[in-house]
N, C-alpha and C positions, 0 to 999 in steps of 0.2 A: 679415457679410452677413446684411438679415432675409429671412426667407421669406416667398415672392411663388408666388400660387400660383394657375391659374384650371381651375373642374373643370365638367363638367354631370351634374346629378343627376336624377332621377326621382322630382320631388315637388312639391308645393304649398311656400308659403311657412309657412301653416297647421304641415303636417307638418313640415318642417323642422324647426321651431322646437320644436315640441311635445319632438321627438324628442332637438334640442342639450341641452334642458334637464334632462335627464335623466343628462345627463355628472355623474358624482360628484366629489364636490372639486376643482369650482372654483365662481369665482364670474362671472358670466352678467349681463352688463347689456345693455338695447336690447333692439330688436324689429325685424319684419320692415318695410325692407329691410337695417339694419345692428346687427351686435352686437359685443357685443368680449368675449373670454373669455379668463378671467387665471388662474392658480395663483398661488405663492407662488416664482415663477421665471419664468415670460412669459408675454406678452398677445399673442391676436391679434383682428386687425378681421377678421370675416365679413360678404360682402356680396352679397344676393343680387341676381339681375335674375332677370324671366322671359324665356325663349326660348322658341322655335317648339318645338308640343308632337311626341312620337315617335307617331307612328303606327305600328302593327303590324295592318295588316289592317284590322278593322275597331273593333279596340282602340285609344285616345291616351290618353297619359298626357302631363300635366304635366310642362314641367324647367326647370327653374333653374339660369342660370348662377352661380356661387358664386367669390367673389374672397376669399382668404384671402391676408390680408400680417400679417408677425411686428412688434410695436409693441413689446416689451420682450424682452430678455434673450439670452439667447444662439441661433443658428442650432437646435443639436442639443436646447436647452431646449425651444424653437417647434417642434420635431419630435415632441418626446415628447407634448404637449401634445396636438398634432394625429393624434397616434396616440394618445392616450384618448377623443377626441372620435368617431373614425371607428369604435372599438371599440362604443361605444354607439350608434354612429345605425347600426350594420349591420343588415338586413334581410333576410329573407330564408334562402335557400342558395345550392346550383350552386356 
């Protein structure tokens, strides 16, 4: 079974991207709206859209919705993958 997966983030497409690329080993092809990002055990497609931004007050921020589906290799391989990708694009605290 690959992994299918849909999140909403708190970013630009700009930011996103900047931030994916910074994942260490692997390799990163495509641009905003799609990418696909592989190691030497899975690949997955990243797909952004925009959505309706968050208002807090009279703060908005940008979000993107983001569709992540597994193109190569095993479920728990597309996992690990995607647990190096979120370790780098983490922000913030809380």
């Amino acid at each position: 079974m690959k992994l299918h997966l849909l999140r909403t983030v708190t970013s630009t497409e700009a930011e996103f991207s900047r931030a994916l690329r910074l994942t260490r080993d692997v390799t990163i092809s495509g641009a905003p709206p799609g990418f696909e990002v592989s190691n030497n055990r899975a690949a997955l497609s990243i797909t952004l859209a925009a959505t309706s931004d968050l208002e807090l007050g009279s703060l908005r921020m940008q979000r993107l919705r983001v569709e992540i589906i597994g193109l190569r290799g095993e479920q728990d391989d597309q996992q690990r993958l995607l647990a190096c990708i979120d370790r780098t694009m983490q922000r913030g605290g809380g």
